[in-house]
Backbone bond lengths (Angstrom), bond angles and torsions (degrees), N, CA, C in turn:
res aa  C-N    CA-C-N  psi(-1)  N-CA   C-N-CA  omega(-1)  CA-C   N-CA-C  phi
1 X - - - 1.464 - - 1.530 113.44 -
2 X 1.653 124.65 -52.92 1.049 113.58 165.96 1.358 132.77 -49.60
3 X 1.304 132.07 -33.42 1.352 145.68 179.75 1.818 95.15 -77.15
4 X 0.665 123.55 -3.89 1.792 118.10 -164.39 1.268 74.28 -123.78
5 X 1.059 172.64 -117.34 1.478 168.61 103.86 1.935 88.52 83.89
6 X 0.928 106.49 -73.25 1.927 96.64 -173.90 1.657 114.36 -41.86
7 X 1.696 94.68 -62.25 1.500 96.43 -173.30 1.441 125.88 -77.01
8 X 1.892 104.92 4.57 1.902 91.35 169.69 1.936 88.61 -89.54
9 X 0.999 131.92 -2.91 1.437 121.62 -154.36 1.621 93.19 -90.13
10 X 1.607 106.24 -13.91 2.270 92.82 -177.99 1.661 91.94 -117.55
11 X 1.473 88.13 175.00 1.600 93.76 -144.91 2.043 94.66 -74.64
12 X 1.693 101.14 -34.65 1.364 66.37 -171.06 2.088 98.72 -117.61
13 X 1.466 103.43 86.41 1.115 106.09 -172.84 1.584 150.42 16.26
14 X 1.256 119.08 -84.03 1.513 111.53 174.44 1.465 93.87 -91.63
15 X 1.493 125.30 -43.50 1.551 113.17 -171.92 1.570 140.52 -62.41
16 X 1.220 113.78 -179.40 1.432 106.30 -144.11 2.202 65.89 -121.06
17 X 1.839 103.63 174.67 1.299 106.27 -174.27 1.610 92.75 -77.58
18 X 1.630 93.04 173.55 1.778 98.21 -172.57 1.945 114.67 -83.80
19 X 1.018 101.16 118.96 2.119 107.97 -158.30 1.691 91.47 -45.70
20 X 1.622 128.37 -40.08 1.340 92.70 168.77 1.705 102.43 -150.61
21 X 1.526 86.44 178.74 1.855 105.34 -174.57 1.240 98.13 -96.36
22 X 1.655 126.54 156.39 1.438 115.37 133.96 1.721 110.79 -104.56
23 X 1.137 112.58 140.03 1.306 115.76 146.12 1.863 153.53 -130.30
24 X 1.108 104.05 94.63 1.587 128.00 -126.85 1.287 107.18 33.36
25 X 1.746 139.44 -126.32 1.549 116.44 -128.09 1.991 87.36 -98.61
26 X 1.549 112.38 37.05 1.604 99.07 170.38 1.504 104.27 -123.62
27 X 1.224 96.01 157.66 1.688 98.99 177.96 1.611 93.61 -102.47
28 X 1.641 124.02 166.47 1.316 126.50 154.45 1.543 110.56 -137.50
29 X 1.375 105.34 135.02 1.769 100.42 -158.50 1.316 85.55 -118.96
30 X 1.810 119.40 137.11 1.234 121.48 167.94 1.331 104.35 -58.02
31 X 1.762 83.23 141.27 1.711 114.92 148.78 0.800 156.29 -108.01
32 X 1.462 122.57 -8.02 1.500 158.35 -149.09 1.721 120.83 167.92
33 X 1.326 107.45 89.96 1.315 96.34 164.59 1.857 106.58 -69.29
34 X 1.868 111.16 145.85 1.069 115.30 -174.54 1.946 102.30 -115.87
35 X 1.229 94.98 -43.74 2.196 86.89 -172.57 1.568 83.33 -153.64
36 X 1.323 87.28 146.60 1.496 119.78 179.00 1.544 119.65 -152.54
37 X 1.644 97.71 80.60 1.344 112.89 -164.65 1.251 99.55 -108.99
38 X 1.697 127.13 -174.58 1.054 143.55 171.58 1.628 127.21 -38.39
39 X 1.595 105.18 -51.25 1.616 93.26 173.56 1.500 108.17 -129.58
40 X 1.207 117.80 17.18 1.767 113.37 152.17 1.872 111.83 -150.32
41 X 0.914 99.91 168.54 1.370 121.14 -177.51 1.680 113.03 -124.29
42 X 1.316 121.19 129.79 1.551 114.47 -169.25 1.611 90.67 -138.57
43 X 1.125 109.11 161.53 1.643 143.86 -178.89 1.344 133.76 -170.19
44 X 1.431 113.28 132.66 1.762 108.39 -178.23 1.190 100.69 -55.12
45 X 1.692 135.49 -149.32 1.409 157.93 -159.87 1.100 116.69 158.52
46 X 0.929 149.00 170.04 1.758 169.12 -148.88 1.666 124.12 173.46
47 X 1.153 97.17 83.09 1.848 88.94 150.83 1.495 130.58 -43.93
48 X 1.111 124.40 160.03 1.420 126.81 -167.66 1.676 105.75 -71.72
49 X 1.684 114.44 -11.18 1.332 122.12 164.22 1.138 132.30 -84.32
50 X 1.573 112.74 1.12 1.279 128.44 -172.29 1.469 136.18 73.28
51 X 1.963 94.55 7.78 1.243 91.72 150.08 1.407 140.50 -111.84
52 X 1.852 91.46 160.42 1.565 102.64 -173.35 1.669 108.22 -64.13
53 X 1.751 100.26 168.72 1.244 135.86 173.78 1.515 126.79 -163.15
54 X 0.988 119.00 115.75 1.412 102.01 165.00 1.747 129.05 -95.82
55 X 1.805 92.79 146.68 1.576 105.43 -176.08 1.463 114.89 -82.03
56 X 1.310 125.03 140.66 1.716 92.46 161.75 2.041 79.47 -146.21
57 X 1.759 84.00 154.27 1.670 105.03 -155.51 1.603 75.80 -120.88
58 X 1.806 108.87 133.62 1.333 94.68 150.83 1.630 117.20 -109.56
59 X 1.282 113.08 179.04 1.585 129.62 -163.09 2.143 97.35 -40.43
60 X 0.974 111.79 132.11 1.346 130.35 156.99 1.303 130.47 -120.94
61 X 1.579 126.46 8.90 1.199 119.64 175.25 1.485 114.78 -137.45
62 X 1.680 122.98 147.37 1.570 106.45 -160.48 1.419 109.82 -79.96
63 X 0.972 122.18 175.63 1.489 147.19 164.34 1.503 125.72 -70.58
64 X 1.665 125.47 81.17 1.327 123.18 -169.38 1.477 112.22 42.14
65 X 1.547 136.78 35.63 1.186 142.66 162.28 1.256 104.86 108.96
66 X 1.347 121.54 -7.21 1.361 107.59 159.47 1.531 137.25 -83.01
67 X 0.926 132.88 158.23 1.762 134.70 -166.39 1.578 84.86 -79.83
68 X 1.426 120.28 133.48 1.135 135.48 156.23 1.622 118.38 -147.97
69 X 1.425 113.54 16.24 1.613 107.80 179.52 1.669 104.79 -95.07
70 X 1.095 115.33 -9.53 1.688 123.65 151.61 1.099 111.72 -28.35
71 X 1.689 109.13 -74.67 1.470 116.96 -176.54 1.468 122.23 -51.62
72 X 1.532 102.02 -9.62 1.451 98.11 -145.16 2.048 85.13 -99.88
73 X 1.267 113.67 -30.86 1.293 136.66 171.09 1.804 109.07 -63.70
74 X 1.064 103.84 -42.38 1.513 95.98 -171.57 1.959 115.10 -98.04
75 X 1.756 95.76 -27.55 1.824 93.30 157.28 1.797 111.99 -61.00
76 X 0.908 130.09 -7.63 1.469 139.27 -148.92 2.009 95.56 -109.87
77 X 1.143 88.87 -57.45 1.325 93.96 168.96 1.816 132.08 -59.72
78 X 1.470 88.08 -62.04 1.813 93.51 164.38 1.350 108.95 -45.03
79 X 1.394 116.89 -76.09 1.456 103.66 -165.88 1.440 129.94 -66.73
80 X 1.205 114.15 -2.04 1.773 116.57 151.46 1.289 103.77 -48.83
81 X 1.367 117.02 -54.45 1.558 122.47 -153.28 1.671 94.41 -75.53
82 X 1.004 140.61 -14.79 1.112 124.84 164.63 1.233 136.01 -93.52
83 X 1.339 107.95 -20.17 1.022 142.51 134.42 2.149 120.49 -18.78
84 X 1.195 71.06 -89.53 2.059 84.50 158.89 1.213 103.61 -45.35
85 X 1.189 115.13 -65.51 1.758 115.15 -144.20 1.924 96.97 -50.03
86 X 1.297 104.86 -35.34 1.702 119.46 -161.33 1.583 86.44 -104.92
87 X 0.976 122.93 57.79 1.567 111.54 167.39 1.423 117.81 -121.01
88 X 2.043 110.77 9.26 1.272 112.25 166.48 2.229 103.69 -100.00
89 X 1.444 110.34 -5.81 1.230 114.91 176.58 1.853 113.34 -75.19
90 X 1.219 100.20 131.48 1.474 127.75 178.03 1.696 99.07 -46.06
91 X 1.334 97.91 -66.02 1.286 110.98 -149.91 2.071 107.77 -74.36
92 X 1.357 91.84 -27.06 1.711 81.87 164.21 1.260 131.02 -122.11
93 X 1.518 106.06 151.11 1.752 112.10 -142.30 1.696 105.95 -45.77
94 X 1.525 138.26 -154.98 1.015 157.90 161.40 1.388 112.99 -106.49
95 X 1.647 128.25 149.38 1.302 128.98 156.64 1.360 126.81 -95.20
96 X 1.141 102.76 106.37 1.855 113.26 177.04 1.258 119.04 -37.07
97 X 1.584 94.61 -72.30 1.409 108.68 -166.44 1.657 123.27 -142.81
98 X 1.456 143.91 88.34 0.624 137.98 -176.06 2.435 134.66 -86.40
99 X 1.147 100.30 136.34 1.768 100.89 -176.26 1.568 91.96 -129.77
100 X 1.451 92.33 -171.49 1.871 109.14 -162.21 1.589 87.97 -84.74
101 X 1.409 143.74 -32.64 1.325 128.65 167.19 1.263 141.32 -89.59
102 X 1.710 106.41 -10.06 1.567 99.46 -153.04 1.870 86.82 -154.84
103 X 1.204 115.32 158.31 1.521 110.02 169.86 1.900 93.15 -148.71
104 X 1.355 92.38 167.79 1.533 98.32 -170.83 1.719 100.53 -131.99
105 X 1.038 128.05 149.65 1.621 120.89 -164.83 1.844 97.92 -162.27
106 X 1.074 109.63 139.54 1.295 126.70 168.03 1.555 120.85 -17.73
107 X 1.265 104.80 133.17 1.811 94.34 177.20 1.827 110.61 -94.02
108 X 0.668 131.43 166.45 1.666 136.37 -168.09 1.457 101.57 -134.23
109 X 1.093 113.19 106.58 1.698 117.04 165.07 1.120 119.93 -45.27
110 X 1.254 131.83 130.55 1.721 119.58 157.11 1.635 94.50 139.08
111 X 1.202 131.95 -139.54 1.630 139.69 -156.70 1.287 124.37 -158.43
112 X 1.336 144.56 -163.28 1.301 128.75 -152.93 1.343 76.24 -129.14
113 X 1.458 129.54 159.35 1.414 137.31 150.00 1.334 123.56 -16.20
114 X 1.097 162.85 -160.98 1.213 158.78 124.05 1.347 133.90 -162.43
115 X 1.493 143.97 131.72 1.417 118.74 -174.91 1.593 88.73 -63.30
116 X 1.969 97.11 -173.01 1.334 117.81 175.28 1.662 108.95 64.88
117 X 1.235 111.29 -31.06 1.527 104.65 -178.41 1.328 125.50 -90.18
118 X 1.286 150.09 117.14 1.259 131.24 -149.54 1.849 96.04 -104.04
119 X 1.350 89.21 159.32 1.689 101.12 176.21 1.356 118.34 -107.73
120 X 1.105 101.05 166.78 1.876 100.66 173.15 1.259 102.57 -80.64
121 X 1.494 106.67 151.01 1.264 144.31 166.94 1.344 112.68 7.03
122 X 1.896 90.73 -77.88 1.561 101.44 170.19 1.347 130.63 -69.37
123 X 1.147 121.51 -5.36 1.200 105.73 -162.71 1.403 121.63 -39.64
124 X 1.526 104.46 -75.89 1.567 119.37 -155.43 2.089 99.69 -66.12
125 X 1.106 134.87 -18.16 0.942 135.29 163.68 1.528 112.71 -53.82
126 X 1.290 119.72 -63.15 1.817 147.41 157.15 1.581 103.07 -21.10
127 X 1.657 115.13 -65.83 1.348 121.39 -168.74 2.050 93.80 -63.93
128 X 1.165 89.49 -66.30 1.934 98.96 -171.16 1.862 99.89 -27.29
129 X 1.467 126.44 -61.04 0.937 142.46 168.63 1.423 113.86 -19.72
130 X 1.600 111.07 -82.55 1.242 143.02 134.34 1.462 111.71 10.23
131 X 1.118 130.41 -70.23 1.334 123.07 -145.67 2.125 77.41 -123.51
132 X 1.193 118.22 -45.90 1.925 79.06 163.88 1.818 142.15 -48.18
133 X 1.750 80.04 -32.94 1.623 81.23 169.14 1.559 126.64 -74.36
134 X 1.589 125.65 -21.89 1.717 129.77 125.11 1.553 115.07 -19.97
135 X 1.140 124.72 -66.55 1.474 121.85 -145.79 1.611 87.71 -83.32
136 X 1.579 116.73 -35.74 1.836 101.28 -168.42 1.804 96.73 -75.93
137 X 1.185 132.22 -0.88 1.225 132.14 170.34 2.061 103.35 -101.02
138 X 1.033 100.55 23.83 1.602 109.21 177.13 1.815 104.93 22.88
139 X 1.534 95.87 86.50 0.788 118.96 -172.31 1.441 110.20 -161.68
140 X 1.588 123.99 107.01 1.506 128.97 172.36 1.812 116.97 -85.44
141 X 1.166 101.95 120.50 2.157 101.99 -175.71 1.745 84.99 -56.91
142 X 1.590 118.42 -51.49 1.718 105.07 -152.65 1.624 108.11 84.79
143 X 1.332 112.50 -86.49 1.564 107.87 -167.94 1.361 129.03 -101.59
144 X 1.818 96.78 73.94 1.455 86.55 169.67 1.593 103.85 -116.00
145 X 1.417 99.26 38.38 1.803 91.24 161.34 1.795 107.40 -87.50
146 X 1.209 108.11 -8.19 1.015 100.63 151.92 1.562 155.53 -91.35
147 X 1.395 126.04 105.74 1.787 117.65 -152.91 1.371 108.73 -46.24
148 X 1.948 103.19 -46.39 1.853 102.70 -168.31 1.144 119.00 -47.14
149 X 1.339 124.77 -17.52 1.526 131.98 -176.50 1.250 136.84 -107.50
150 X 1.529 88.91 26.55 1.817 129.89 -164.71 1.437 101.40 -133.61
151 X 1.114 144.32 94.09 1.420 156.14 -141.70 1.908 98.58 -116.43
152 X 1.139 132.44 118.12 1.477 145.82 152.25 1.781 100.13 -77.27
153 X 1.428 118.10 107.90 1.181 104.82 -179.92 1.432 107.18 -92.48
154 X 1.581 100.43 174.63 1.882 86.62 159.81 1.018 128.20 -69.75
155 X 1.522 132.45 -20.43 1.237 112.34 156.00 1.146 143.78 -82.83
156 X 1.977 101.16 27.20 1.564 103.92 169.52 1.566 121.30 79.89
157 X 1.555 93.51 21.26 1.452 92.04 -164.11 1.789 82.90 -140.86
158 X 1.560 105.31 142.53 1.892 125.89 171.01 2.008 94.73 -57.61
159 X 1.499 87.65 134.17 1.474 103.88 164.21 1.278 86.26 -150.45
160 X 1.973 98.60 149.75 1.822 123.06 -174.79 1.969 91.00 -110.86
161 X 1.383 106.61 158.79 0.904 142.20 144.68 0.832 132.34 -163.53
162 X 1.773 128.41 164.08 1.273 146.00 -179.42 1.909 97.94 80.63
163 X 1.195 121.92 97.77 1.590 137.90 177.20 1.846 81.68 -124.15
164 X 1.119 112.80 62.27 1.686 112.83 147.30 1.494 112.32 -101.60
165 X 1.447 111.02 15.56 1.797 96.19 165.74 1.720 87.23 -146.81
166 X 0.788 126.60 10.77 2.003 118.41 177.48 1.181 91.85 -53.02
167 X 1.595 101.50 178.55 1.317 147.97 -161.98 1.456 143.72 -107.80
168 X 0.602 128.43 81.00 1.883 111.89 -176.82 1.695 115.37 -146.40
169 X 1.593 95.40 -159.29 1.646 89.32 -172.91 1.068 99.08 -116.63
170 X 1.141 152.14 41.12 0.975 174.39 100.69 1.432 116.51 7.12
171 X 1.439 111.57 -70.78 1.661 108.59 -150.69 2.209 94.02 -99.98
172 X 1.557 89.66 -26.56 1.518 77.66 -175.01 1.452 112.90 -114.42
173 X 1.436 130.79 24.59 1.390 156.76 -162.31 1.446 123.53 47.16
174 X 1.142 125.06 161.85 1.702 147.10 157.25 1.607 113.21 -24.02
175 X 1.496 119.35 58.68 1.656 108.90 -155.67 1.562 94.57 -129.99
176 X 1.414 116.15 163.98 1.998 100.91 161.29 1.222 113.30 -45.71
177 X 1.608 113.47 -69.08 1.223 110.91 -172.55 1.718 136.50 -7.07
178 X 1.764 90.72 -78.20 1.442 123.67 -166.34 1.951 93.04 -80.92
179 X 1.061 134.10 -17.69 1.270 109.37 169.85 1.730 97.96 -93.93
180 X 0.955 119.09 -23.99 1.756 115.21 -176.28 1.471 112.64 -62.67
181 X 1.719 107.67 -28.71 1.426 113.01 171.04 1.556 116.76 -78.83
182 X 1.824 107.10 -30.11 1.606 100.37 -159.45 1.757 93.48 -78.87
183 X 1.551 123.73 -21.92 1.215 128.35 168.35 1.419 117.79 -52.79
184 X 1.320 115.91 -31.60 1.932 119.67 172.51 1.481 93.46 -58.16
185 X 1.814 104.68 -69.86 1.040 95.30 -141.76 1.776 118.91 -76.47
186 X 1.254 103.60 7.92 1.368 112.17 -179.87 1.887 110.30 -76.57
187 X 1.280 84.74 -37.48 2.121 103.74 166.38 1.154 91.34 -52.76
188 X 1.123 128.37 -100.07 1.434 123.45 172.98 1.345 130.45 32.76
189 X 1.499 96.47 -86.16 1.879 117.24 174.36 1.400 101.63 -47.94
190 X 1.481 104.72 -61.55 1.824 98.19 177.94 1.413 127.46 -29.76
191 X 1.405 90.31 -51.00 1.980 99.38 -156.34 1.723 89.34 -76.66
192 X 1.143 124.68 -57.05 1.500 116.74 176.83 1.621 132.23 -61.81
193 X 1.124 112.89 2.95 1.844 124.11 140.07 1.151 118.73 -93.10
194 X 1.232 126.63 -24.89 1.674 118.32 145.04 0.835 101.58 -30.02
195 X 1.286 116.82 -101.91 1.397 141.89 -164.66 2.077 116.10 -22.87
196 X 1.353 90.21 -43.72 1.581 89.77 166.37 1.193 113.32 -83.23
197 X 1.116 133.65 -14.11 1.266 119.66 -175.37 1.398 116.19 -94.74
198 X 1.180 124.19 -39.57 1.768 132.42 159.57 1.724 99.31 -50.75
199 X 1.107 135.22 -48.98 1.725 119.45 159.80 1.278 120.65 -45.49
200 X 1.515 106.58 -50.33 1.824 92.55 -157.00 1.273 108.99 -107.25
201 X 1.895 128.20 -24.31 1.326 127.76 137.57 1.310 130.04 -116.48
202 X 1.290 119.51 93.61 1.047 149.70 156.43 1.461 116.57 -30.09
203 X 1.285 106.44 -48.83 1.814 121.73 178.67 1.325 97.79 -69.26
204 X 1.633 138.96 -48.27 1.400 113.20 175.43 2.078 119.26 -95.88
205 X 1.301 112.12 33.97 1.542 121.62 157.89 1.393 126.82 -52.52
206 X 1.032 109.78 76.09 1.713 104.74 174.35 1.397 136.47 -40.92
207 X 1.465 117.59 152.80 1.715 98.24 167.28 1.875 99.32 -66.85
208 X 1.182 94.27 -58.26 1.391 100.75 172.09 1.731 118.32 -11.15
209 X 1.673 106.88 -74.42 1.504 113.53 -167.31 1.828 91.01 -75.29
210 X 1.097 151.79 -1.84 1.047 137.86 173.93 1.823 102.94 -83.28
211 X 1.030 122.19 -56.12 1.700 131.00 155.21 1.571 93.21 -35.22
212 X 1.198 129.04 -56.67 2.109 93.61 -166.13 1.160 86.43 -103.28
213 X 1.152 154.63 10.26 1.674 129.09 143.41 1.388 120.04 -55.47
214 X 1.534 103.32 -60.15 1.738 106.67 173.44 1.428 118.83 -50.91
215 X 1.375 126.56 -20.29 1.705 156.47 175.68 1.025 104.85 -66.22
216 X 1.704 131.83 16.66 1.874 119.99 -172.11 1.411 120.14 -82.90
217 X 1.414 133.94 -4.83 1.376 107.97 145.40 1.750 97.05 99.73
218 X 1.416 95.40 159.65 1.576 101.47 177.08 1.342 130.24 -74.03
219 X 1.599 101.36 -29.51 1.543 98.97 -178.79 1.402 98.64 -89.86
220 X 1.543 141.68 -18.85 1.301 119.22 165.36 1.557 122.02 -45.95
221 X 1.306 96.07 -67.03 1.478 130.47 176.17 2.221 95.26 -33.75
222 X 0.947 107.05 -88.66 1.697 100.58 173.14 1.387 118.73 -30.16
223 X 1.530 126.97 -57.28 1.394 119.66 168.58 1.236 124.42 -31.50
224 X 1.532 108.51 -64.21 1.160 108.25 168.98 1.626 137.12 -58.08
225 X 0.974 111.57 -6.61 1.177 128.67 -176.53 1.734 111.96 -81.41
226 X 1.509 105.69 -48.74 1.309 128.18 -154.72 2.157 98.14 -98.13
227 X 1.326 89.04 -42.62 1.725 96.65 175.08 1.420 128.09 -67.12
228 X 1.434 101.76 -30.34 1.858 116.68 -161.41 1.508 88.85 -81.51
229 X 1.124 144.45 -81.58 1.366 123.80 177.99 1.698 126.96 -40.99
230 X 0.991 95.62 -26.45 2.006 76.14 178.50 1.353 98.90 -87.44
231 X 1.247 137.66 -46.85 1.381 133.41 -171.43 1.718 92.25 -52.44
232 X 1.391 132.08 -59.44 1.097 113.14 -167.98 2.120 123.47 -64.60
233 X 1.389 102.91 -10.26 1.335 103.28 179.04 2.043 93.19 -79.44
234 X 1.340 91.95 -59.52 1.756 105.71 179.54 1.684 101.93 -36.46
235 X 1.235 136.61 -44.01 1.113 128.89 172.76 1.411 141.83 -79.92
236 X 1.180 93.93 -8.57 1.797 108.54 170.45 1.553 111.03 -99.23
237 X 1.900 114.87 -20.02 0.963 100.74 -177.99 1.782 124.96 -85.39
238 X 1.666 95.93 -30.67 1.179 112.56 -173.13 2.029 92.77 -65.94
239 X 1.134 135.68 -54.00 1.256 157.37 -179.05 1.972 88.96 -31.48
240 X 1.176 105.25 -70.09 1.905 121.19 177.63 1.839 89.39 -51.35
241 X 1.339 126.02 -73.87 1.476 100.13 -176.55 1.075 138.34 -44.44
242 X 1.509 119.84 -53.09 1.317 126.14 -166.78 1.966 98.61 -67.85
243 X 1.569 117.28 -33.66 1.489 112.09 159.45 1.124 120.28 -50.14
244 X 1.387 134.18 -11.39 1.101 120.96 -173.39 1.842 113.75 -112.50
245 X 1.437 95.14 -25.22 1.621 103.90 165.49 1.541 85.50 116.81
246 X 1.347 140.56 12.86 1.388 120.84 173.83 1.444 112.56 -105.44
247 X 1.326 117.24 40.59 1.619 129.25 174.83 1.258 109.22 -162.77
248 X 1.529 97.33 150.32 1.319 103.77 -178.27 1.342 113.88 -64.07
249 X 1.585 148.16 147.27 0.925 128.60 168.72 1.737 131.16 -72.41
250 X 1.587 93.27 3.45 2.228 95.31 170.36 1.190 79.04 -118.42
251 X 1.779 136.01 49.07 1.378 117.60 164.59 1.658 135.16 -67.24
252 X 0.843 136.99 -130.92 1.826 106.99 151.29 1.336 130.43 -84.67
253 X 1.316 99.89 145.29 1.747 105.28 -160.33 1.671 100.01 -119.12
């Protein structure tokens, strides 16, 4: 049961990612599987020139008998489309190659955010920039409480990936409603680069950005409410698998 329990929990159950891509006359052969969570699977790649790419596979297998490769088809889909929409922006990667399960997109030199690590100058000015020019394209990132998805490139400059939960008006139309929400969640992005940035530079913390940090609002305030417990069950459990050898160890983090 536990082992049957591991492999409905990654997206594409007992299997491992596919050893290679084509994309027209190039092949790309994995190099690195990176996360192999519940509804996608990601890995570097290599052309025969040695350059990178990354794969990401979404979910293809159901859930204890339930249909869940839907999800895995339609997260796959959205984030192409956001993908596109930002495909005249510098700062986020390109899409190679896209199918009904899996898409492959540019690799970006450089590292994930990180405490302890300090940034240049510009950075967090760069990102702020960054993610307004998103919102005047009505468009919310959503997850930049997460650093990994906050890229220090080598050239010292913020790059985004992974818009498998962004925002727009798109899917539920041009209405009060749905812009009154994509307006929360665009607050959102703000208050959670605060938040990294009072960690990792401290020396540029405003009185100012300390006033709209304390400023987080109701739908922050609920997230947290509703997120902080499952992440903490989600983290002790995945923690018990990978102890046991039924996860990858960069399984989802």
């Amino acid at each position: 049961m536990p082992l049957r329990l591991a492999h409905a929990m990654r997206a594409l159950g007992k299997d491992e990612l596919p050893g290679q891509i084509r994309v027209r006359q190039f092949v790309y052969t994995l190099d690195q599987t990176i996360k192999h969570d519940f509804f996608a699977a990601t890995g570097f790649y290599k052309d025969t020139f040695g350059n990178r790419a990354v794969g990401k596979f979404g979910r293809r297998i159901s859930f204890y008998g339930l249909p869940t490769a839907w999800i895995g088809r339609w997260l796959v889909a959205r984030e192409v489309h956001f993908y596109t929409r930002l495909s005249d922006v510098p700062n986020v990667p390109q899409v190679l190659e896209r199918a009904p399960t899996y898409f492959l997109h540019e690799y970006v030199p450089g590292k994930p955010l990180k405490r302890g690590e300090k940034t240049p100058d510009l950075f967090f000015a760069q990102l702020r920039t960054l993610l307004e020019e998103l919102h005047r394209r009505e468009i919310a990132y959503v997850d930049t409480n997460k650093p990994e998805n906050i890229l220090l490139g080598e050239d010292e400059k913020p790059h985004l990936i992974d818009f498998q939960i962004s925002w727009d008006l798109m899917g539920l139309g041009n209405n009060f409603v749905n812009r009154w929400w994509l307006r929360r969640l665009q607050r959102g992005d703000l208050y959670h680069i605060l938040k990294h940035k009072k960690r990792i530079r401290p020396d540029q913390f405003t009185e100012e950005d300390r006033k709209a940090l304390e400023n987080r609002g109701v739908l922050i305030n609920l997230h947290r409410l509703v997120t902080k417990p499952y992440f903490v069950v989600r983290r002790k459990l995945f923690k018990w698998m990978r102890a046991k050898g039924w996860l990858l160890p960069e399984g989802s983090k």
